[in-house]
N, C-alpha and C positions, 0 to 999 in steps of 0.2 A: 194416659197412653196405654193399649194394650200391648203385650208380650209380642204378638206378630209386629207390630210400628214400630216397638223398640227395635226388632232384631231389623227389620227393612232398615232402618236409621243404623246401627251398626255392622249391617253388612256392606252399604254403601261408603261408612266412611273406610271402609278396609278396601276395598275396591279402586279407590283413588291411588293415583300414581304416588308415588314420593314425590313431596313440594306440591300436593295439588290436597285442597280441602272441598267438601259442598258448600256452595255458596249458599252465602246465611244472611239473615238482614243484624244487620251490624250492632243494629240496637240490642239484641237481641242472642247475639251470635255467642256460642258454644268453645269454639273450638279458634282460633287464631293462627298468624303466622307473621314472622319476624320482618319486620322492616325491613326496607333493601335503604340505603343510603348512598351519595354522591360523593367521592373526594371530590373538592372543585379543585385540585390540586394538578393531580392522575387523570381526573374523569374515571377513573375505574370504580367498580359499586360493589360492594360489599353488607351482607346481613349486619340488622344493628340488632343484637341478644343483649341487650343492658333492660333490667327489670329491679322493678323493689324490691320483689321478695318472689324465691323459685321454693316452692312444695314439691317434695320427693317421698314416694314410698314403697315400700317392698322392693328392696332392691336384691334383695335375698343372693348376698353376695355369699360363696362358699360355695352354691350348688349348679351345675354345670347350664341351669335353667337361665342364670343372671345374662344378662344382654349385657356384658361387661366392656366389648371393646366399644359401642356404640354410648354407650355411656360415658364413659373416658372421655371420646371426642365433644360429647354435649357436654360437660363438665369443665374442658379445657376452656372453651367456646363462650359461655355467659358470663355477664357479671350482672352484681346482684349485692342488695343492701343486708338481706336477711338471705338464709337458706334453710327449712326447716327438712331436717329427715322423719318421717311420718312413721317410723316403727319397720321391722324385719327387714332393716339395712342388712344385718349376718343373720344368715339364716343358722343359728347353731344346734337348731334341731338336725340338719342334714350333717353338718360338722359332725356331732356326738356318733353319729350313724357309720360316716365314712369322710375320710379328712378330702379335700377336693378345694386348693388352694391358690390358684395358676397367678403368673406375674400380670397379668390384666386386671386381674381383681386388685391388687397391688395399687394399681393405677390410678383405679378408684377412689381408696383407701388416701392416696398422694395428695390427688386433686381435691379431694376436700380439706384435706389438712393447708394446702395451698392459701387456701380462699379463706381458711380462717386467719394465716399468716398474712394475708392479704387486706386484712379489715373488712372481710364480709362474718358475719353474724351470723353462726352457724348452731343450730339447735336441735339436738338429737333427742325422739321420742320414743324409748323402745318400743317395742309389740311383742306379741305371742313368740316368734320363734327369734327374737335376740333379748327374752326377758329375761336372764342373766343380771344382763343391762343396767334392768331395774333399780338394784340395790346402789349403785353409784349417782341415785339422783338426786341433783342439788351440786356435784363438782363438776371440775370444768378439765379437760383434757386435751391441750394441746389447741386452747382455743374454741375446743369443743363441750358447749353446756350440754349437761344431759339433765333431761326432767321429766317428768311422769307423765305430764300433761302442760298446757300452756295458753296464754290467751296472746292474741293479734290484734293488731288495730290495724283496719286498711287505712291509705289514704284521704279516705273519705269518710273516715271515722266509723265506719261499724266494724263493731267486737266479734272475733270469731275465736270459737273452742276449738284448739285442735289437740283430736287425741288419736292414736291407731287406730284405736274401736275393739279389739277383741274382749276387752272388759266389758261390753254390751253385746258378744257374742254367747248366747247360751251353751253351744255344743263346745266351745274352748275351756267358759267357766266351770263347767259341771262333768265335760267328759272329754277330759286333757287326753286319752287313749284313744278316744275315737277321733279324736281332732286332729293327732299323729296319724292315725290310719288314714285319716281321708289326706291327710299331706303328702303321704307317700303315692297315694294312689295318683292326685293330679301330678306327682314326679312323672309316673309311670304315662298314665297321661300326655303329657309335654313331649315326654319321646315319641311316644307314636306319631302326636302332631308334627313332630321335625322332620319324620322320615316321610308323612302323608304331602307335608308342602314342596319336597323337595320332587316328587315327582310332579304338583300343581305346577314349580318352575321350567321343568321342563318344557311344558305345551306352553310357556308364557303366562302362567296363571298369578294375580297375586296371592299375595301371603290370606289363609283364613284359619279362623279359631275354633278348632272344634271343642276347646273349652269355655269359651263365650259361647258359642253353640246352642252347646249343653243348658247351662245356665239360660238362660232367656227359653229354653224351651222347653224345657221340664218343669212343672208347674209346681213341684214340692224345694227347687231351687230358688225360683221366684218369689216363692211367702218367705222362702227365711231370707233372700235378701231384703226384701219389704221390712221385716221386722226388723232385722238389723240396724237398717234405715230410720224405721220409726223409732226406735229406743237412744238412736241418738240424740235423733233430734230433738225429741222428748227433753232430755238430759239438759241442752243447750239449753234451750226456750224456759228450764229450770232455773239453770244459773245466769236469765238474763242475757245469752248470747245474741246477737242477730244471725248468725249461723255456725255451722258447723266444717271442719276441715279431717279427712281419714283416710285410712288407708285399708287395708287387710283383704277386702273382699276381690281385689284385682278389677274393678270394673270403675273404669276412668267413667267422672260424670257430673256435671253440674246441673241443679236444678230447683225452684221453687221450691219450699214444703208444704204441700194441698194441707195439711191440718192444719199450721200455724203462718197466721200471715206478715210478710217480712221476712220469713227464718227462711235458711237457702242453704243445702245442701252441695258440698263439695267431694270429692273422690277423686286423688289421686293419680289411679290407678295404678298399674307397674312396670316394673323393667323387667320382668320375665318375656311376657309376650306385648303388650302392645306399645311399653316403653314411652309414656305420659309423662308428663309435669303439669301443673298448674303454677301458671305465674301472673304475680299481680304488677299490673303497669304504674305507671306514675300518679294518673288521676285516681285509681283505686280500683279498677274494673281488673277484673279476676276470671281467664280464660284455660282453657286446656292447651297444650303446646305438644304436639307430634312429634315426640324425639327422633325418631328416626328419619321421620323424613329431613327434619332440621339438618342432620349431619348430611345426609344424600345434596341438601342444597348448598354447606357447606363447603364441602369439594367439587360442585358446582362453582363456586365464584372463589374458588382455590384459597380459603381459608383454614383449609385443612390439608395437611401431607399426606397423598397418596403412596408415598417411599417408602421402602420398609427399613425399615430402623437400623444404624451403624452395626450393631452388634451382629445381628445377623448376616449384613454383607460381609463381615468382616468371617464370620463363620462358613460363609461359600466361598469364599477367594481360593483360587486355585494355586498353588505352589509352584514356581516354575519350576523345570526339571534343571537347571542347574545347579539350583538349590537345596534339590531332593539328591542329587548324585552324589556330593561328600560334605558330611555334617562336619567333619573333623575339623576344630577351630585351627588355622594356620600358626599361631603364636604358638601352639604345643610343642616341645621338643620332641624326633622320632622316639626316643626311648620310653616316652611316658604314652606314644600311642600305639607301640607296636602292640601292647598287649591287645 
């Protein structure tokens, strides 16, 4: 597929409404969307988010980039036998930099710990910017394994490697400074894109990437994601994978590997900008899932609170005034309040 097909293919899936995908032949299909179900009870229909296993990555929680509240609500919302986090859950390169904390990220933090209290199986792989991480793999925290790398078994029995991927990224291995540089720079990046869409919203426009953009159309962008790609793949098809499962490069993607036949590449993608999962169903088939739209359909079929939260209302309540005219508690004696 050329560089122009890829980007016509992701410019249109950005173009679709929330809750709407390109229709795809099924055999074949990319990208997915959640069942709707019946109570025969109610008659009322509600999403059915129950999956074997949800793959998550870069959720680069810490830096004001994390699609944090939209995540919360997708996180509250599924369930799921396995959950694997795919590496630069915290981003603590931005941490180190400048602390940026907020109680939404919190949430995040909750709802996974939730779900492993809950009997889902939850397996954390660091990457490049929470490799800290690293050093604690092999224990289990709070329900939470953490491991370097890991194998999968779908459903239907093929083996898949899943790792972040930065350890097959040359510019990370060899030039950890420049790797910083260029992270700071898509920061800087990300802002311009939030301030460019918010005037696309205005005229009705949807949301677009001008760092997907970039990437698909600069041709020195393209070989090192190709390579990236091949070096995985490579790796798998070494250790007998039938494919591979990563994260780091931000570009949500399943597909064939033209070199090796049977091996099948998988990607994430992220919670920055396009806010991806991949989840594998029951029979074993393994799709992309549209976080965002999922939650927009969510409060759609009102499985999700549109309310904002007790504490805050309770923070706008207005005092009546005869309650603000004398605080003086009544049981005091005058002498102890004339002062």
């Amino acid at each position: 597929m050329s560089v122009a097909e890829e980007y016509r293919m992701e410019e249109a899936r950005q173009d679709c409404a929330p809750g709407s995908l390109p229709e795809a032949d099924p055999e074949t299909a990319v990208w997915t969307e959640p069942a709707v179900v019946r109570d025969e009870t109610t008659g009322t229909e509600r999403l059915d988010l129950r999956y074997r296993t949800i793959f998550l990555s870069d959720l680069h929680l810490g830096s004001n980039g994390c699609q944090a509240k939209e995540l919360s609500a997708f996180l509250k919302s599924v369930r799921c036998e396995t959950l694997y986090l795919v590496g630069d859950v915290i981003d603590m390169w931005r941490l180190k930099s400048k602390w940026y904390w907020p109680g939404k990220h919190n949430r995040v933090i909750s709802r996974i710990l939730k779900m492993a209290r809950k009997g889902t199986r939850v397996v954390y792989i660091p990457g490049n910017h929470d490799e800290g991480a690293r050093q604690y793999a092999g224990l289990n925290f709070g329900g939470v394994e953490v491991l370097l790398d890991t194998e999968h078994v779908t459903a239907d029995g093929r083996r898949l490697y899943i790792s972040h991927g930065d350890q097959f990224d040359m510019v990370v291995k060899h030039a950890k400074a420049l790797s910083m540089l260029g992270s700071a720079s898509y920061e800087l990046l990300l802002r311009l894109n939030r301030h460019y869409n918010r005037v696309r919203k205005l005229f009705g426009l949807n949301y677009w990437s001008l760092s997907q953009f970039l990437k698909l159309k600069v041709k020195s962008a393209c070989t090192y994601i190709s390579k990236f790609e091949d070096a995985l793949t490579d790796e798998a098809k070494r250790k007998g994978f039938d494919g591979v499962v990563c994260g780091h490069i931000h570009k949500a993607e399943i597909r064939p590997d033209a070199r090796h036949a049977g091996m099948m590449y998988y990607n994430c993608g992220d919670w920055v900008e396009s806010c991806t999962a991949l989840v594998e169903d029951f029979d074993g088939s393994i799709r992309l899932l549209d976080g965002k739209a999922v939650v927009e359909r969510l409060k759609q079929y009102g499985q999700l609170s549109t309310k904002k939260g007790k504490r805050e209302r309770l923070r706008r309540r207005v005092i009546p005034a005869a309650l603000r005219a004398d605080t003086r508690p009544t049981y005091l004696p005058e002498a102890a309040t004339a002062r």
